[in-house]
N, C-alpha and C positions, 0 to 999 in steps of 0.2 A: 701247401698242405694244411695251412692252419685253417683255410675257410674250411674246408672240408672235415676236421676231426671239429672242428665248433660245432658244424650242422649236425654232425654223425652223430656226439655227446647228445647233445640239446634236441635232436629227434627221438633218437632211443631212449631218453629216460621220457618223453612225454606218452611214447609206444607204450612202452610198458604199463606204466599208470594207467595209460587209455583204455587198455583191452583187458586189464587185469577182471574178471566177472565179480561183478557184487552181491552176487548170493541170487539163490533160485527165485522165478517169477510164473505170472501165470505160464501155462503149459499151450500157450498158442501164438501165433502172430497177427499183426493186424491184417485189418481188410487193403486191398490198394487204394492209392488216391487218385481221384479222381485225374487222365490227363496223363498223370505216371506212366515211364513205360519200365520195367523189371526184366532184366535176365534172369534163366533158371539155372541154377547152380545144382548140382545132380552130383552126390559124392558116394564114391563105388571103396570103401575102406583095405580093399585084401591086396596083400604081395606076397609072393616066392619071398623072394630075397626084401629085410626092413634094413635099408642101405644106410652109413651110419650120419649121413650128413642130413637126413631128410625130418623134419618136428610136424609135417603134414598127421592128423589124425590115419592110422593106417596099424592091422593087425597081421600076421602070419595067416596065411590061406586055409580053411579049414572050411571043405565042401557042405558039412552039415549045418554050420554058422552062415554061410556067405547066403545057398537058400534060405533061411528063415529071415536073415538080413535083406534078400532081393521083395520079399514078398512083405516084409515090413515097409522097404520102400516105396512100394507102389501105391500102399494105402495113404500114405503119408502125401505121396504126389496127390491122392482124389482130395486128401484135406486142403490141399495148397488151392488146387481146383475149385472148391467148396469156398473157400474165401472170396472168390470173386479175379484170382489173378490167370492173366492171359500173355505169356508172355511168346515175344517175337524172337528169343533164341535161346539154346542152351546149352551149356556146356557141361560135360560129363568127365567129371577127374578123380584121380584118387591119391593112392591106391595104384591098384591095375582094373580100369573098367572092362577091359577085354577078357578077364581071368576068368571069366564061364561064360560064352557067350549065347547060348542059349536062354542065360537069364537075362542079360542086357540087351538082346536081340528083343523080346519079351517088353523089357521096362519101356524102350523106346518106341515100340509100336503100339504102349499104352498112353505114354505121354503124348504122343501125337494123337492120340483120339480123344485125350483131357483136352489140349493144347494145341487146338487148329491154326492158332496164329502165328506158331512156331514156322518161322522157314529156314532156319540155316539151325544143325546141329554140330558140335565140334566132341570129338571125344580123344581120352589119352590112351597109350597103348604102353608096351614096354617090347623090347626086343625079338624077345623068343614066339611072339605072335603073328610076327609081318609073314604071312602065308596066304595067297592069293586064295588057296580053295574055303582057310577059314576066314577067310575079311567080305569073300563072295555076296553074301548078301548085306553084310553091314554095309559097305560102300554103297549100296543103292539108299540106305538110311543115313549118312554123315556126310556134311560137305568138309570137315576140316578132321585131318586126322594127326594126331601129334605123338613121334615115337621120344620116350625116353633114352637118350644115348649118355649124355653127362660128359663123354671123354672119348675120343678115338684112342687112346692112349691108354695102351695094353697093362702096361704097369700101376696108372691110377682103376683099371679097373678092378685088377686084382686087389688091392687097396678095399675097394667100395666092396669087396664080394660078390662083384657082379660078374666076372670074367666065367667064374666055372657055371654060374649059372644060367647068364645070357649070352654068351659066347665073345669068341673076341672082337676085336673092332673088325678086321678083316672077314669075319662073320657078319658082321652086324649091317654093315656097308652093302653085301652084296644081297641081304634080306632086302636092308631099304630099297635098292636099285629092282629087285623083282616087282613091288607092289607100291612106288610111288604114284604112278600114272592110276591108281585105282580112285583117284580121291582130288576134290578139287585144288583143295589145298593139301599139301604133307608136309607139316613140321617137325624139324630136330632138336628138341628141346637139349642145351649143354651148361655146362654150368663151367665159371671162371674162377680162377681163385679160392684153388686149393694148395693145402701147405705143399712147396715146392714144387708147383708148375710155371713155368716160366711163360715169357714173352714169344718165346720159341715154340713154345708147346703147342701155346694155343694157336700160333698162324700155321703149325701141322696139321692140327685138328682142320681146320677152315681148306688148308688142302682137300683133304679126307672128304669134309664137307660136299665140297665143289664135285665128288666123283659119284654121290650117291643119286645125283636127279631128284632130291628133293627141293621143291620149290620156299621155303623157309624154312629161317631157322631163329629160334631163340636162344640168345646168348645170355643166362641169370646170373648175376653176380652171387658166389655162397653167401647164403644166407643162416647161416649157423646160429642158432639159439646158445645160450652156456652150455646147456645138457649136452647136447650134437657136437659142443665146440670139444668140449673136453674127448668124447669118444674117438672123434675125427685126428687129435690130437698124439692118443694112442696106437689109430690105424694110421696114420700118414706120418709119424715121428715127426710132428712141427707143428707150432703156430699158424690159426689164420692170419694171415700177415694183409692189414689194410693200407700201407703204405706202397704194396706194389700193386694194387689193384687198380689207381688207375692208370697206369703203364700196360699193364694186359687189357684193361678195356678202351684206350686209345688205341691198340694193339688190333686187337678183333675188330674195330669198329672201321679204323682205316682200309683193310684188308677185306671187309667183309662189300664197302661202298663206293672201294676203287673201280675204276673201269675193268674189262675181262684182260684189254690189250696193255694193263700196266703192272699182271697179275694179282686183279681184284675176285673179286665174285660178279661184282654189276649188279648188285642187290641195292634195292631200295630201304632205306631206315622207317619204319611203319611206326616206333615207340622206340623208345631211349635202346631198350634193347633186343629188338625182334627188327630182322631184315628180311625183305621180301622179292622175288623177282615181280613180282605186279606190285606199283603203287598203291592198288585199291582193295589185296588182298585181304582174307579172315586173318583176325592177328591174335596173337596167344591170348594176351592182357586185354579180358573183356571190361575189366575197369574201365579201359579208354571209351568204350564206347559206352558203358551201362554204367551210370552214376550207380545207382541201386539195382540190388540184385534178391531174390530169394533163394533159399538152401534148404534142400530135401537130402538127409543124410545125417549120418553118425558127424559129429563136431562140425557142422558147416556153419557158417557165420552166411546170415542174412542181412545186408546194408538197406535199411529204408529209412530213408530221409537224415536224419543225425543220429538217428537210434541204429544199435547192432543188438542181432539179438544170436544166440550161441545153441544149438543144438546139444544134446547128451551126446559125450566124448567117449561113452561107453558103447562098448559094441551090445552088453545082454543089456546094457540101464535105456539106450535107444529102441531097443526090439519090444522092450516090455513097457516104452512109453507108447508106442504106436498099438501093440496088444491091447492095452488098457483101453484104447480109445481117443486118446490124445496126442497131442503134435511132440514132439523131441526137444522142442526150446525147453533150454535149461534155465537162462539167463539172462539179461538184456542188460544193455552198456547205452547211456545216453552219452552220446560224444558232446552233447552242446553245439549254440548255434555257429560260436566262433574255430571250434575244433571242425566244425562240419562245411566250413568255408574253407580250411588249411586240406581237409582232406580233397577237396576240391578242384583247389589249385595247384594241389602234387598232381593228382591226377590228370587233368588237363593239362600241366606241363611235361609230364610222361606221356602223353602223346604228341611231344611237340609243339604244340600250340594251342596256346588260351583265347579264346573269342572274348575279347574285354568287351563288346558291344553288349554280347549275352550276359556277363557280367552286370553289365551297369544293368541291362533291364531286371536281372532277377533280385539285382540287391538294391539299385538307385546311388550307386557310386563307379567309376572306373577303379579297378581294382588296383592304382596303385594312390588312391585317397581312401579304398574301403580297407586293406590293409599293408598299412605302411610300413612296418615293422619288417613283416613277413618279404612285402617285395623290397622294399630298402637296403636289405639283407643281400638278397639276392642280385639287386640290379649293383648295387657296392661294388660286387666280386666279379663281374663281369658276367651274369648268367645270359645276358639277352641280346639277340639278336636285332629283330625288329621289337620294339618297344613303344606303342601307339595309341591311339584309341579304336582302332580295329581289333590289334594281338597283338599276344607276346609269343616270340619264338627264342627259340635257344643256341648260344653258342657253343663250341667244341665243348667250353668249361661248363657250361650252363648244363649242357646231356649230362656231364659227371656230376654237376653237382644234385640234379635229381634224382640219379641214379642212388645218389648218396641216399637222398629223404627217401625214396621206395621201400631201398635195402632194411636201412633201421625201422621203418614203418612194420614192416613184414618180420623182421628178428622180434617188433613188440609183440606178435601174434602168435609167433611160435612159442616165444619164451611162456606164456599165458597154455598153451598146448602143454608146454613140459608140465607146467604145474598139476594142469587138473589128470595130466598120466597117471602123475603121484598119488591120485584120489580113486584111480581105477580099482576095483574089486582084485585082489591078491593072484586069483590066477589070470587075469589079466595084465597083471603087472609083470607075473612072473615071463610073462610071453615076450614081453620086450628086454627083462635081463637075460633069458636064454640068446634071444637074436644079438646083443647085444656081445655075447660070450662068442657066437658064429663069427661075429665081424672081428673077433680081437683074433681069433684063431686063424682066418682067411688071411689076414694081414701079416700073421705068422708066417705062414707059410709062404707066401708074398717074397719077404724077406730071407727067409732058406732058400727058396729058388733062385732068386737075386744072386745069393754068394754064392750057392752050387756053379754056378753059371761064368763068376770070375775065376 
């Protein structure tokens, strides 16, 4: 365990540092470069239910907000357009992008007439949506559709506040099983490694899994910011405990890429943590495939080149940047050229495999003379599989220990989300202490039921 609380320590404090914003910049982004290809990152901000583990930029639903927000989006998309970028996919998250879908039905058949080069769209959904009559026409617009589930696991749902709102898992399963075949891909997005779920838990869940006909799923390790840790802490009575985490994800991972006749899944591993029945399926984590991405949306982080630049976190400070006539960037973070090589190489070992060839052509070294530290570190502890001048692959420990840099990578992200909350306009702030008051209450009663029940 020591290699791994080393990387965990020494990733997460560079996260933080990294994405901490340095104060407001111009109000645009740049033009693309020449040859670049960019995903479009499309962020839909509104939920029912603000669950307490989640630091994603995301507000309480409020119909009169979310229009003014759709149709600030859209301009925003013609300015992305107006820059000169053409992007070949995009992904559409939140939030709940489904939560009106009359306007996202709308944004997507505008983006596609900005964005002809677009061929594959993925969008997220949340439970209480999977309705063939209302997915009807999206499904002719999205090839990848990805529902939020987090838990088959009746008890942590009640927990998250999601049980009275999204129904139970036994709900939830037989929604997926109506409207999976609607969509080329259907993913189930879960998350591992919440206070007191066990080993046990999670290969129930992977049961449950197996019964809905969805063709993947994504397994995220919690990703808890302080903020979310401490709340999570008071709905789930415990610590995140990272010392069991990776027993549940050797757990999930075996269980999930066993064969069907050894009671596996027979799922293929696509990234450290997304399993698929096709090898060559849409996979959640467009990192893997999109070094650099642009962000149309409240708090969306745009990756171009070493630079990130940070949209307004505010739902009216976003609306009334786009009003004015200008783009949402709030702020821009230069990673540098050496953090923009580390971000690199997580990333391409998050997909399993690093092309050292492409390596050496784009930098003029094989990557374990361009950074020797970094993989010295890593090859040390046993991360590699094949280890060549072709690529690097990863072993059982190698998947964890990336798993490891992802997790703190993404905690450095949130934690920078919690900050600038704190900077949100008072009735905007007040809206996430009221939710935040929901979830202690849900969990309450969570707990009454519990004992009524022995």
């Amino acid at each position: 365990m020591l290699s791994e609380r080393l990387l965990s320590k020494t990733v997460g404090i560079g996260a933080r540092q990294l994405f901490r914003s340095k104060g407001e910049c111009a109000r645009t982004l740049p033009a693309p470069e020449a040859g670049h290809e960019y995903l479009l990152y499309v962020h839909i901000p509104f939920c029912d239910v603000l669950c307490p583990y989640c630091s994603f930029t995301r507000f309480p639903f409020r119909e009169e907000a979310a229009r003014r927000y759709f149709e600030a989006l859209r301009r925003e998309l013609k300015m992305i357009h107006d820059l000169g970028y053409q992007p070949p996919s995009a992904y559409i998250g939140g939030g709940t992008p489904t939560i009106m879908m009359d306007e996202l039905e709308r944004t997507i058949d505008y983006m596609r007439e900005l964005f002809p080069t677009i061929k594959e769209v993925s969008s997220e959904t949340n439970p209480p949506h999977l309705d063939r009559e209302r997915l009807k026409r999206l499904s002719h617009m999205v090839q990848r559709f990805s529902v939020g589930v987090q838990s088959f696991d009746n008890t942590l749902l009640k927990r998250m506040d999601r049980y009275n709102k999204y129904g139970s898992a036994e709900e939830i399963v037989e929604r997926i099983q109506s409207v999976h075949d609607m969509f080329d891909t259907f993913n189930v997005d879960m998350i591992f490694n919440f206070p007191g779920q066990t080993p046990e838990m999670v290969s129930r869940d992977i049961d449950v899994f197996r019964t809905t006909g969805a063709n993947q799923i994504t397994y995220y390790p919690l990703m808890a910011s302080p903020g979310s840790e401490k709340l999570m802490q008071t709905c789930f009575h415990g610590q995140v405990d990272y010392n069991l985490e990776k027993d549940l994800y050797n757990t999930l991972f075996d269980k999930m890429t066993a064969p069907v006749e050894k009671g596996g899944a027979g799922f293929y591993a696509t990234d450290v943590y997304t399993f698929a029945k096709d090898r060559d399926a849409m996979i959640d984590e467009y990192v893997v495939d999109y070094g650099e991405y642009v962000a149309a949306g409240c708090g969306g982080y745009s990756f171009l080149g070493d630079d990130i630049y940070t949209n307004d976190s505010s739902l009216d400070g976003y609306c009334r940047r786009i009003e004015e006539g200008t783009m949402s960037v709030a702020s821009h973070i230069s990673m540098g050229h050496a953090n923009g090589k580390r971000y690199r190489m997580g990333r391409e070992l998050f997909g399993l495999r690093l092309d050292n060839r492409a390596w050496r052509r784009d930098f003029g070294k094989y990557i374990q003379y361009d950074m020797p530290v970094e993989y010295g570190y890593l090859a040390a502890n046993g991360a590699f599989d094949k280890n060549n001048a072709d690529e690097l692959t990863l072993t059982r420990k190698g998947r964890y220990l990336v798993l490891v840099m992802m997790r703190q990578i993404f905690i450095g992200m949130n934690t920078e989300r919690d900050r600038l909350r704190t900077l949100l306009p008072e009735c905007e702030r007040k809206m996430f202490a009221d939710s935040a008051a929901k979830q202690i209450a849900a969990a309450k009663a969570a707990d009454e039921a519990a004992g009524a029940d022995q």
